[in-house]
C-alpha positions as CSV (number, residue, x, y, z in Angstrom):
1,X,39.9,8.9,8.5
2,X,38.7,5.1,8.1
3,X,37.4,3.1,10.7
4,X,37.8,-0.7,10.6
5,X,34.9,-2.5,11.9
6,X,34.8,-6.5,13.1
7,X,32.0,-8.2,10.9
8,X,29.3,-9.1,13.3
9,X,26.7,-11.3,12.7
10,X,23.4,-10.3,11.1
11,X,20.4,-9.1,14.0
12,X,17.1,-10.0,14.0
13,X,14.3,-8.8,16.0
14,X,12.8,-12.6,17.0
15,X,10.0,-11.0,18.8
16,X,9.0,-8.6,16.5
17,X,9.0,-11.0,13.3
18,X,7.1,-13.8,15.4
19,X,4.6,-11.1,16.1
20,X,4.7,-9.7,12.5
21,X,4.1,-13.6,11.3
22,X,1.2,-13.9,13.4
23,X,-0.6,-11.1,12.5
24,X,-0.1,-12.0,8.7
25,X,-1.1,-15.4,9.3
26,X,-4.4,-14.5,11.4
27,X,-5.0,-11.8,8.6
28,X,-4.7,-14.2,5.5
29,X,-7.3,-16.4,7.5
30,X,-9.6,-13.6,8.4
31,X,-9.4,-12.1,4.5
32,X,-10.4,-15.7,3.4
33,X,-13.2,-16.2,5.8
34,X,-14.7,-13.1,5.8
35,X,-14.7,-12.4,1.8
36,X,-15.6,-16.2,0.4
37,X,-19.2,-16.0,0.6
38,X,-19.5,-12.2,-1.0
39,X,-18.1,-13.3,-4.4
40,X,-19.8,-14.9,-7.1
41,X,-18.3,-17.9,-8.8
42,X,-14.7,-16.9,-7.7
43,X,-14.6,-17.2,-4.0
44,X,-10.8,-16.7,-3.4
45,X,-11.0,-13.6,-5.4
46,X,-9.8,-12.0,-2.5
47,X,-7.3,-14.3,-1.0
48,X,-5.8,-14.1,-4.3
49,X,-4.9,-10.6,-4.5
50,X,-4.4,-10.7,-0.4
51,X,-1.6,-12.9,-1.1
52,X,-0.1,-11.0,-3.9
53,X,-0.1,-8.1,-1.9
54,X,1.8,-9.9,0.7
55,X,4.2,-10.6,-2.0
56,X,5.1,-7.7,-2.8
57,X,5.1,-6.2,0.6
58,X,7.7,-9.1,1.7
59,X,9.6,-8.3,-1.2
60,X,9.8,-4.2,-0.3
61,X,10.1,-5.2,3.3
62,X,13.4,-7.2,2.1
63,X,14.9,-4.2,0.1
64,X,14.1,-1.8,2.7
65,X,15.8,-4.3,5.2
66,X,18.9,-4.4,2.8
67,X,19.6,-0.1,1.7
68,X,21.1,1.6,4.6
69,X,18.8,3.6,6.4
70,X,21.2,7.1,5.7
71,X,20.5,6.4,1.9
72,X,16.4,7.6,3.0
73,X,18.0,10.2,5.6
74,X,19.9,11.6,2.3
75,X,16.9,11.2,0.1
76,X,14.9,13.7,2.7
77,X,13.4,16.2,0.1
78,X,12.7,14.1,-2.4
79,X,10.3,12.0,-0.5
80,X,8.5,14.9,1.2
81,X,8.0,15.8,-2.5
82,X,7.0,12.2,-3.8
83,X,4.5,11.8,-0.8
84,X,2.8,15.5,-1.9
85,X,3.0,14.7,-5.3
86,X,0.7,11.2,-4.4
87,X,-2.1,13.7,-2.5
88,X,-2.3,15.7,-5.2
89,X,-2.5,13.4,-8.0
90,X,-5.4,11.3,-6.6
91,X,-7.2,15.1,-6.8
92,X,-6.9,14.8,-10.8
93,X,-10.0,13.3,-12.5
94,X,-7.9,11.3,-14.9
95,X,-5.8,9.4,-12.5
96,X,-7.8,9.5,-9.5
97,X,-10.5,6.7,-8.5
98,X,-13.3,7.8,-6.9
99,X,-15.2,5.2,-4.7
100,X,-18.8,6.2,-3.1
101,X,-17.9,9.8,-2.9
102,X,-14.5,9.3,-1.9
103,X,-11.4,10.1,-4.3
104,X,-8.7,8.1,-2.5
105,X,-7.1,5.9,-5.1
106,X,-5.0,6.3,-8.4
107,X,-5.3,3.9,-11.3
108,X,-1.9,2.2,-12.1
109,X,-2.9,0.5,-15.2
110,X,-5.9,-2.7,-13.6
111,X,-4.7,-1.3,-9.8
112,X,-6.0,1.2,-7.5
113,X,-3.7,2.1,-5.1
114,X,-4.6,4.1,-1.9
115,X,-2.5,7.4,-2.5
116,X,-2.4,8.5,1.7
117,X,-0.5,5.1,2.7
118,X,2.8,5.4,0.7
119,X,1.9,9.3,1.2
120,X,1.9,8.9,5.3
121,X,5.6,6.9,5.1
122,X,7.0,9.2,3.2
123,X,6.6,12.0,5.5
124,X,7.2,10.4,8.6
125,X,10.7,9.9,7.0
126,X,10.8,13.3,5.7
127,X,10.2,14.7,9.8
128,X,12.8,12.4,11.2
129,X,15.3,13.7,8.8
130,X,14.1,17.1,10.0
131,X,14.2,16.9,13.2
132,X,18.0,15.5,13.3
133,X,19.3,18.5,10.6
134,X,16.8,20.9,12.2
135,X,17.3,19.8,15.9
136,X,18.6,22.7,17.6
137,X,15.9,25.4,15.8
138,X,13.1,22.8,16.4
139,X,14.0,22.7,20.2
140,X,14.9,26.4,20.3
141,X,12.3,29.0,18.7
142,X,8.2,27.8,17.3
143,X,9.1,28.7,14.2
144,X,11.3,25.4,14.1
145,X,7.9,23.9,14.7
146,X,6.3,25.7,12.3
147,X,8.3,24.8,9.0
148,X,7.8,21.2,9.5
149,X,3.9,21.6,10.7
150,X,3.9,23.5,7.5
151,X,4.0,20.6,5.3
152,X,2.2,18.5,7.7
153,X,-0.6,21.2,7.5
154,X,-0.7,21.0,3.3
155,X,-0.8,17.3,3.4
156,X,-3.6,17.5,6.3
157,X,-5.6,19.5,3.4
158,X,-5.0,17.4,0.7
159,X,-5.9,14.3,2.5
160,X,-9.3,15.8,3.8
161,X,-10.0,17.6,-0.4
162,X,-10.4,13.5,-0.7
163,X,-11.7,13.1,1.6
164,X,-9.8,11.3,4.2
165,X,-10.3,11.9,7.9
166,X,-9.2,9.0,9.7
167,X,-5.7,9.5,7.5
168,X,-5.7,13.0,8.6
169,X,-5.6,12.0,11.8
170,X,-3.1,9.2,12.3
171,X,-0.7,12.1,10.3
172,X,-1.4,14.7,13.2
173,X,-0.8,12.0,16.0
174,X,2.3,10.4,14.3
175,X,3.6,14.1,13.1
176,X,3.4,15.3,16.4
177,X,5.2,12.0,18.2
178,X,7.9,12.5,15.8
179,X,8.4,15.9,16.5
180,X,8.1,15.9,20.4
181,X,10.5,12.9,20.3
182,X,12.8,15.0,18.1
183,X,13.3,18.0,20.5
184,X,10.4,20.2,19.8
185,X,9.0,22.2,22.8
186,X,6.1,21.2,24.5
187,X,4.6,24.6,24.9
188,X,4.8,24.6,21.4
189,X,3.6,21.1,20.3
190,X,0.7,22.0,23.0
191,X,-0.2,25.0,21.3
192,X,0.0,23.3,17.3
193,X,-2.2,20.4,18.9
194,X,-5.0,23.2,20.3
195,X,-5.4,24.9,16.8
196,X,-4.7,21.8,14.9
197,X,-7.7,19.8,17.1
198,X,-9.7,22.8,17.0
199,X,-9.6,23.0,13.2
200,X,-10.5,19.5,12.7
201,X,-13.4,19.3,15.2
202,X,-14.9,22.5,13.1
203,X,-14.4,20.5,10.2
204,X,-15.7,17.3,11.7
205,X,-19.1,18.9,12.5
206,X,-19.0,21.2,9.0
207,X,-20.2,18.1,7.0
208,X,-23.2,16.6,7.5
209,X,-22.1,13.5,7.1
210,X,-19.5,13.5,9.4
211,X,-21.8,14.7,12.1
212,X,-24.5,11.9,11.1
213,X,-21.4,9.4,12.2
214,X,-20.8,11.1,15.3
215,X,-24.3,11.4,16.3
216,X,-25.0,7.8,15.0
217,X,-21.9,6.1,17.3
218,X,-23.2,7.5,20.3
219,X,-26.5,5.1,20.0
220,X,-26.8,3.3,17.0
221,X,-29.6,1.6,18.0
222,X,-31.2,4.7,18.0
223,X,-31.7,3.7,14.2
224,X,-30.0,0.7,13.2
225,X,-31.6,0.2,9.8
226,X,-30.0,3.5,8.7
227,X,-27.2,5.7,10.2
228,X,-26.5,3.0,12.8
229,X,-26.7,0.0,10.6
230,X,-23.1,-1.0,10.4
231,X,-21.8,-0.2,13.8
232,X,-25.3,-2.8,15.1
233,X,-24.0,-5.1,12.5
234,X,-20.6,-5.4,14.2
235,X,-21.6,-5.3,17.7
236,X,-24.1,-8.4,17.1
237,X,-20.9,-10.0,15.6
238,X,-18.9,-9.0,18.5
239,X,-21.9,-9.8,21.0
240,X,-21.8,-13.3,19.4
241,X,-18.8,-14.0,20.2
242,X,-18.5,-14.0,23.5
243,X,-15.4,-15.7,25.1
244,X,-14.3,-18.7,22.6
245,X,-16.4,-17.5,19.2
246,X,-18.8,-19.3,17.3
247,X,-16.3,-21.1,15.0
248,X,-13.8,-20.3,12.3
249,X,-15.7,-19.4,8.8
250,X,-19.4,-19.9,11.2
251,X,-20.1,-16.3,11.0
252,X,-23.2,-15.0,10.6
253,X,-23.0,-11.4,9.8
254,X,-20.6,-11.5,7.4
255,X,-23.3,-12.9,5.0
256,X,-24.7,-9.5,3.4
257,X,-25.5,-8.2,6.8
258,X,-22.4,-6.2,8.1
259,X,-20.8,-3.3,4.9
260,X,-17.4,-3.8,4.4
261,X,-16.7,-7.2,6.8
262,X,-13.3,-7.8,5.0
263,X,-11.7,-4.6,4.8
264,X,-12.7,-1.9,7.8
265,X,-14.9,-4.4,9.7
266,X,-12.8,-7.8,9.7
267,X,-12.0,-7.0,13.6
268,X,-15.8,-7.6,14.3
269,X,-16.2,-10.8,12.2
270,X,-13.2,-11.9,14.0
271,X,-14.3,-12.0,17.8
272,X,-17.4,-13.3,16.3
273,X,-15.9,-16.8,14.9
274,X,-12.7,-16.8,17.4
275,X,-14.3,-14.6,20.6
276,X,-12.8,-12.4,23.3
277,X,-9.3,-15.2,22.7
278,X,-8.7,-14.6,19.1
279,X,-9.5,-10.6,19.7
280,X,-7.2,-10.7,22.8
281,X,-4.2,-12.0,20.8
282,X,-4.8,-10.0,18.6
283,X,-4.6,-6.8,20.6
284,X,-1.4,-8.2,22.3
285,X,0.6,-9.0,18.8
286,X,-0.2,-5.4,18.1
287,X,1.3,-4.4,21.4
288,X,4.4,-6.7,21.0
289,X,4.7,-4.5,17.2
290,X,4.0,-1.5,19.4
291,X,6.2,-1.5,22.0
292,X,9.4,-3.4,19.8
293,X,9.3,-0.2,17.8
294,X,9.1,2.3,20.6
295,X,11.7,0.7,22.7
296,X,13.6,0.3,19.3
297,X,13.6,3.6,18.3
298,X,14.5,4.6,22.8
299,X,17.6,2.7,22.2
300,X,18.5,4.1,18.3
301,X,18.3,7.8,20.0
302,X,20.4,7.1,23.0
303,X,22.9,5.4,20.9
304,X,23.3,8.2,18.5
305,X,21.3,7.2,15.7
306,X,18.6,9.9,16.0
307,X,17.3,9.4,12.3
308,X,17.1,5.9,13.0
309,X,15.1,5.7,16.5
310,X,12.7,8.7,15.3
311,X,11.6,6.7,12.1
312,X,11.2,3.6,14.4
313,X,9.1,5.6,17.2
314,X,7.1,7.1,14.5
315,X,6.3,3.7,12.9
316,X,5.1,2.5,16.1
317,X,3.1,4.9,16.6
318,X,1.5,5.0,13.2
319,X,0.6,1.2,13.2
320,X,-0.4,1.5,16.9
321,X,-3.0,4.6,16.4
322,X,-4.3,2.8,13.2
323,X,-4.8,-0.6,15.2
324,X,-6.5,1.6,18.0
325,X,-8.7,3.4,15.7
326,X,-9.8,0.7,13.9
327,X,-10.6,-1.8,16.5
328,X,-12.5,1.4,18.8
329,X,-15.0,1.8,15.6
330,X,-15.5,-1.8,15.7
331,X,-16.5,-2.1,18.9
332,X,-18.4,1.2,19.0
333,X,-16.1,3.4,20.7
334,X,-15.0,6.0,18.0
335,X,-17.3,6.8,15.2
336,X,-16.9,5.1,11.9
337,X,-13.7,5.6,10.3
338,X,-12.3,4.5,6.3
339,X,-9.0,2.6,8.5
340,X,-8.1,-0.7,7.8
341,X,-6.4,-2.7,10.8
342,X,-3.1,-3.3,9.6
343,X,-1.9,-6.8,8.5
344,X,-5.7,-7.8,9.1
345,X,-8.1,-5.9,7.0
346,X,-8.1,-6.8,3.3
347,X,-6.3,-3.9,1.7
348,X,-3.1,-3.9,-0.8
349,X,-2.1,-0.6,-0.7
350,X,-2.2,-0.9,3.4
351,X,-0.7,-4.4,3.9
352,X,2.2,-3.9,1.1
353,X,3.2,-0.1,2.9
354,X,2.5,-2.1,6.6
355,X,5.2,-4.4,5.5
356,X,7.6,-1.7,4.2
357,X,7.4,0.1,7.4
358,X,8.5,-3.0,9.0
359,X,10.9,-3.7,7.1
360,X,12.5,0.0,8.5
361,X,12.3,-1.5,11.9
362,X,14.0,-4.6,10.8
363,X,17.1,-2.4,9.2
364,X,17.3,-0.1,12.3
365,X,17.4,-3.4,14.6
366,X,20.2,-4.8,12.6
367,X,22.1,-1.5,12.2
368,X,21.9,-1.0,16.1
369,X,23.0,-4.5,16.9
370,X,25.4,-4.6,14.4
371,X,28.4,-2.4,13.3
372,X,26.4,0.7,12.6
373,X,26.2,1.4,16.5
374,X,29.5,1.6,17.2
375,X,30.9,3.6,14.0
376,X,28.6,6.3,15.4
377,X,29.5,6.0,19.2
378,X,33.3,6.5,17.5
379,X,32.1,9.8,15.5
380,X,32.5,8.3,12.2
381,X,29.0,8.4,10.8
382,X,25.7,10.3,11.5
């Protein structure tokens, strides 16, 4: 049976590309300002491969907006296996780049690229596709549960080998989302979240450097030449900053003084040269991204396209948690974590995968609005 459709035009999501734009454009002037004192003789070292990583994000973020988003539903197994395959690769001494104890990246030829992003997309689409063939055993017995928390678990395990906590964590949160969204029973998801939070906190306190960050958040300035060095670093930065900041590229403790002030610590450079305004719009840009994709994905579900609206939910979640975690170890209120802030944070691996993900949200807005919605509402497609 063939179903003939009236062409309707193509739908965008104005609000969430104006956000999108912003935070990209805040993030390529952060990057710049924060890196172009740290590099000898080649200050827009950074800015350079920033922008090339843009590029190529922008062009996956178009293709993903183009392919139909059944084509990834259909391709369910071979992403779980592609995303496993990344984890355990970055394990092997020959293709895995180990930075200051960490093994996190593989070497593709003069680029490292941080295996757990791709890795994390990948299996968010693998338990969307899940939860729509598995729905009714997911919703009806834990052992649905199980089978997907499975994987989730052998990923968990593989991220931490690197290790990788923070990444083990936005999995858990965005893993469990997914599934609770997808039908999963809250008795059960309660009781996975018990013995999955319990496991990590053992592990959390079972290496000694993990408790030295957990001790050292609490009061930093309990030694802030040492264990609490950083986290003093970027609260002076964000102390300086007060309402209106001290002046665009006029920062003070990106010099030398605060580790890592373009990549996991740009949030804290920026409310020091833009204040409490430039942090504030930032927080709400991420909100607007936020709450596009979890209204998005409310409105995918209740018109039929379950795939579709768990992917987006998940997405929203992901970025969300990873802005919140990343912006609470700035300001002192989680202990230190290896996130970047998305879009923000000099990172290629992180900012080309960011702009995939969106480019998801971009497809499942368009198929929504567009003739997708109403072939499904008339039982032709999934």
């Amino acid at each position: 049976m063939s179903a003939v459709v009236k062409p309707s035009p193509v739908a965008f999501d104005a609000m969430l590309i104006c956000a999108v734009v912003g935070l990209i454009a805040i993030g390529t002037i952060m990057v710049t300002s924060a890196s172009v004192s740290i590099v000898e003789g080649e200050p827009l070292h950074y800015l350079i491969r920033h922008l090339g990583a843009l590029g190529l994000g922008l062009a996956g973020l178009a293709l993903v907006a183009s392919v139909p988003t059944d084509v990834w539903y259909r391709l369910n197994w071979l992403l779980v296996a592609a995303g496993l395959g990344l984890l355990v690769l970055v394990l092997v001494p020959a293709l895995g780049h180990s930075v200051n104890g960490s093994r996190r990246w593989l070497l593709v030829g003069p680029i490292t690229v941080q295996a757990s992003e791709p890795a994390r997309l990948f299996l968010l689409l693998y338990l969307s596709g899940y939860a729509v063939r598995r729905g009714a055993e997911l919703g009806a017995s834990l052992n649905g549960l199980l089978k997907p928390l499975a994987v989730v678990a052998v990923a968990a395990v593989l991220l931490l080998l690197e290790p990788d906590f923070g990444a083990t964590v936005v999995l858990g949160a965005t893993a469990m989302t997914v599934l609770f969204v997808g039908g999963a029973r809250l008795r059960d998801l309660v009781l996975a979240v018990v013995v999955g939070g319990g496991t990590l906190a053992v592990l959390a306190f079972s290496a000694s450097y993990r408790v030295v960050r957990l001790m050292s958040f609490r009061d930093p300035w309990a030694d802030p030449y040492d264990t609490g060095f950083q986290l003093t670093q970027a609260l002076m930065a964000i102390g300086r900053g007060e309402w209106g900041g001290v002046g665009l590229g006029e920062s003070v403790q990106k010099l030398f003084y605060l580790p890592e002030a373009h990549t996991d610590f740009v949030f804290a450079v920026l409310v020091e040269e833009l204040g409490f305004a430039g942090a504030t719009l930032v927080v709400g840009l991420f909100c607007i991204v936020v709450y596009r994709a979890i209204v998005l994905g409310r409105e995918a579900i209740e018109s039929g396209m379950q795939f579709q609206g768990l992917v987006a939910t998940g997405i929203g979640v992901m970025l969300g948690f990873e802005a919140f975690v990343n912006i609470g170890v700035n300001s002192g209120l989680l202990p230190t974590k290896g996130l970047p802030l998305p879009l923000i944070s000099y990172g290629r691996a992180s900012t080309v995968v960011t702009l995939v993900a969106l480019g998801f949200l971009l497809r499942i807005h368009h198929e929504l609005h567009g003739g997708q919605k109403r072939l499904v509402q008339r039982g032709y497609v999934r």
